[in-house]
N, C-alpha and C positions, 0 to 999 in steps of 0.2 A: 633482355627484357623479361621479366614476368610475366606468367600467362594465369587463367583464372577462368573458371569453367564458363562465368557470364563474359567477358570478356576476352577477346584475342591479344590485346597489345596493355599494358599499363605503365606505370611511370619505371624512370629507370635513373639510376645513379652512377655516374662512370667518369671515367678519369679523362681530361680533353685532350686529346689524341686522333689521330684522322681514322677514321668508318666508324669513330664512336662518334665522334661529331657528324656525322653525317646521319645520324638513328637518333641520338635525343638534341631537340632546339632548350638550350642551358633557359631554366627557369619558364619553359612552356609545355615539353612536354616530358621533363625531366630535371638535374641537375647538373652538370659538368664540373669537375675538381682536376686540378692541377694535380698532371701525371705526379705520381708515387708519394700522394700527399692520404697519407691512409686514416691519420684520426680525422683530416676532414670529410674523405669520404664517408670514414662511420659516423661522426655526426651529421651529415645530412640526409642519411640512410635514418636515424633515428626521429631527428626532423621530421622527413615525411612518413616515417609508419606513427607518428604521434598524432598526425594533423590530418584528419578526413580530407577536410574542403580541398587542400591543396592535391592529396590524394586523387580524390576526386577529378579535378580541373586537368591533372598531368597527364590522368588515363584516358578521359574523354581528348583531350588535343592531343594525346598518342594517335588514339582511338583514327582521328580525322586525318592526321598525317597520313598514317599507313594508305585510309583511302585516296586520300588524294593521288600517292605518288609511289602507291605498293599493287595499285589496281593491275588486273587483265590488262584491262583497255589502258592506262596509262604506260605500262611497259612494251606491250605491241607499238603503242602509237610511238614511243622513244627510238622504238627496234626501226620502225618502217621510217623515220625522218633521217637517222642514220644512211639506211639504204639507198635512200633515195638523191642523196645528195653529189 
């Protein structure tokens, strides 16, 4: 993912493959392309640096992911349901 001084997390472009699909949701907070398919990945890489809004929407629902399920409290409480079971 890209980083950006106002921002921690923004959109991201990657090939669908397991722990990349687990970091971007395909068309919400990024793209996903069919492994070793590279001029698609460049055009949708180009896609989104052309197009604010969509820019926009990727990085903010990045943005919300990460808190949702990158948090402190979200990974302790995953840690302690584990343990506890």
């Amino acid at each position: 993912m890209y980083t950006t001084r106002k921002n921690l997390v923004d959109y991201d472009v990657g090939f669908d493959v397991r722990g990349t699909r687990d970091v971007i949701v395909n068309n919400q907070t990024g793209c996903l392309v069919s492994y070793g398919d590279y001029d698609k990945i460049a055009d949708k890489t180009y896609e989104l640096l052309g197009d604010h809004q969509w820019y926009q929407t990727f990085s903010h629902n990045a943005w919300q992911r990460v808190r949702q399920f990158c948090s402190i409290e979200s990974m302790v409480d995953g840690h302690e349901r584990v343990l506890t079971v």
